[in-house]
C-alpha positions in Angstrom: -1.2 55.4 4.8 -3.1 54.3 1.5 -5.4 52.4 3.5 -6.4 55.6 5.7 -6.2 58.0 2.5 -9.2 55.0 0.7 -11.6 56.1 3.2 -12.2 59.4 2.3 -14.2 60.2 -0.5 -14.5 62.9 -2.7 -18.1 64.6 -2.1 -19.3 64.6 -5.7 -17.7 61.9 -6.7 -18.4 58.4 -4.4 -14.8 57.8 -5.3 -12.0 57.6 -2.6 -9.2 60.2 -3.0 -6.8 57.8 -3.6 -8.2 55.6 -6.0 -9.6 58.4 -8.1 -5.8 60.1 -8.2 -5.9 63.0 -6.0 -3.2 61.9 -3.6 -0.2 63.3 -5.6 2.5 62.7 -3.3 2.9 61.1 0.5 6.5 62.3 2.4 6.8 60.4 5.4 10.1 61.7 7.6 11.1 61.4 11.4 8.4 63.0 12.8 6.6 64.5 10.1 4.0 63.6 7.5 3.3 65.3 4.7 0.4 64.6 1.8 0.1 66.8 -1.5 -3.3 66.9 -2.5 -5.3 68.2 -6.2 -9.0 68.0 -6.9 -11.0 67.3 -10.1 -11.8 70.5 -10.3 -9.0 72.4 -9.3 -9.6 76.2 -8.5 -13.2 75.5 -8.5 -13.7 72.8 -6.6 -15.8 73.9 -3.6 -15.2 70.9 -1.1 -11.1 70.8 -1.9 -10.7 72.3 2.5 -13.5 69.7 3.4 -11.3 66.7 1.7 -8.2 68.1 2.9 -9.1 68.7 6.4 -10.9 65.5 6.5 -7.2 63.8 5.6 -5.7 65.7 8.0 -8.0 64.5 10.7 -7.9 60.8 10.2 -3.6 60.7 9.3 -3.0 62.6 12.9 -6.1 60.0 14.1 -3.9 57.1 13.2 -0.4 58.5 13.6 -0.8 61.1 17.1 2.5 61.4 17.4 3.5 62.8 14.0 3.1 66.5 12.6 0.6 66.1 9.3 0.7 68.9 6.7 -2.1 67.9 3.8 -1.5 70.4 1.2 -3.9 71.6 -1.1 -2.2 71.9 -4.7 -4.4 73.8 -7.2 -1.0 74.3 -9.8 -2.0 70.4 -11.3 -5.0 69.7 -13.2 -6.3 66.5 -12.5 -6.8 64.2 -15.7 -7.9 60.6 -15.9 -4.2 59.0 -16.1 -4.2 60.1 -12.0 -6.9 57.5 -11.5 -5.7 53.9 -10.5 -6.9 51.3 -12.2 -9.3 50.3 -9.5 -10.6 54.1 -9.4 -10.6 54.1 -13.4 -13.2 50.9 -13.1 -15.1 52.5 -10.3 -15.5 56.0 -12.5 -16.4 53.5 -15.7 -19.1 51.4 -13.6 -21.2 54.5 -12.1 -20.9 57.0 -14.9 -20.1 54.4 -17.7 -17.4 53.3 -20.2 -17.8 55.6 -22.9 -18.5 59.0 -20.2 -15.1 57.7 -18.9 -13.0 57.5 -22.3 -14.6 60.9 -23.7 -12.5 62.2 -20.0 -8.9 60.6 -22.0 -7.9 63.8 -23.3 -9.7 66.3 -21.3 -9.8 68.1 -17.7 -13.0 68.0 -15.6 -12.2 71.8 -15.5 -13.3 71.8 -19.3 -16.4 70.1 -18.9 -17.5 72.0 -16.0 -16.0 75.6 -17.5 -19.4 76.1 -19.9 -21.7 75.3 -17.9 -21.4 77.8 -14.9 -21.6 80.5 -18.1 -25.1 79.9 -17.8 -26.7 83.6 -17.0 -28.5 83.6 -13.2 -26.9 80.9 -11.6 -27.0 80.3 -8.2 -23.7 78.0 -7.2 -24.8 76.7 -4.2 -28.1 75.1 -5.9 -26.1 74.1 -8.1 -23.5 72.4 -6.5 -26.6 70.6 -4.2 -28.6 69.5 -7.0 -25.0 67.7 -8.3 -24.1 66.6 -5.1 -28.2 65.2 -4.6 -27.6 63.6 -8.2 -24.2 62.1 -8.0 -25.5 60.5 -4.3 -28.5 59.0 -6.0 -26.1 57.2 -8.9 -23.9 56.2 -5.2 -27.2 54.6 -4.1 -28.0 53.0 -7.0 -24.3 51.5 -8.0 -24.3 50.4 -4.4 -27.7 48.7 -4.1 -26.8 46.8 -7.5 -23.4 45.6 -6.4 -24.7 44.7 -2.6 -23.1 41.5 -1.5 -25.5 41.2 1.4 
């Protein structure tokens, strides 16, 4: 179930779900499977039903003859303990150490709270010039740790 859960990513952050600590809880019964999901954002993340539906998918993918309930839980705020050591080392190596330890004691909803008090925003420019930005810092941590 981990292993399925590592291959999806969240959207603005080229970190999988798992590693980065938003798979809060996996039931697994007779017939039934059931993941509890948060997002770094909570409330406001925009792509929370694209991550959860994309779990959904690939668990009923590998496991056809189960019922799968992903659930999206928006009561938690995500913080940086969440993260698994592996995820914690993939946050520090594409945003850096220091952007990762300033997150200790905060939520990402408290970074990302002032900012959308700018006057005349438009969200969804916005959220693509973030998602064009955090895809080009992918491309770049990728092409520097390229084994091939």
């Amino acid at each position: 179930m981990i292993d399925i859960l590592k291959e999806i990513y969240d959207p603005e952050i080229p970190i999988n779900i798992y590693d980065l600590g938003l798979v809060r809880e996996i039931n697994i019964d007779e017939d039934k499977i059931t993941v509890r999901l948060i997002f770094t954002a909570n409330k406001g993340c925009t792509l929370a039903d694209m991550i959860a539906i994309q779990a959904k998918y690939k668990i009923s993918k590998e496991f056809p003859n189960y019922k799968v309930s992903v659930m999206s839980d928006y009561n938690v705020k995500w913080n940086l303990s969440y993260a698994t050591n592996e995820g914690r080392t993939m946050l520090e190596e594409i945003y850096g150490k220091e952007t990762v330890q300033s997150l200790e004691n905060v939520t990402i909803e408290d970074i990302i709270r002032p900012k959308f008090r700018v006057e005349n925003l438009d969200p969804k420019s916005y959220m693509a010039e973030i998602i064009d930005r955090r895809y080009k810092e992918f491309k770049n941590w990728y092409e520097r740790h390229r084994i091939l």
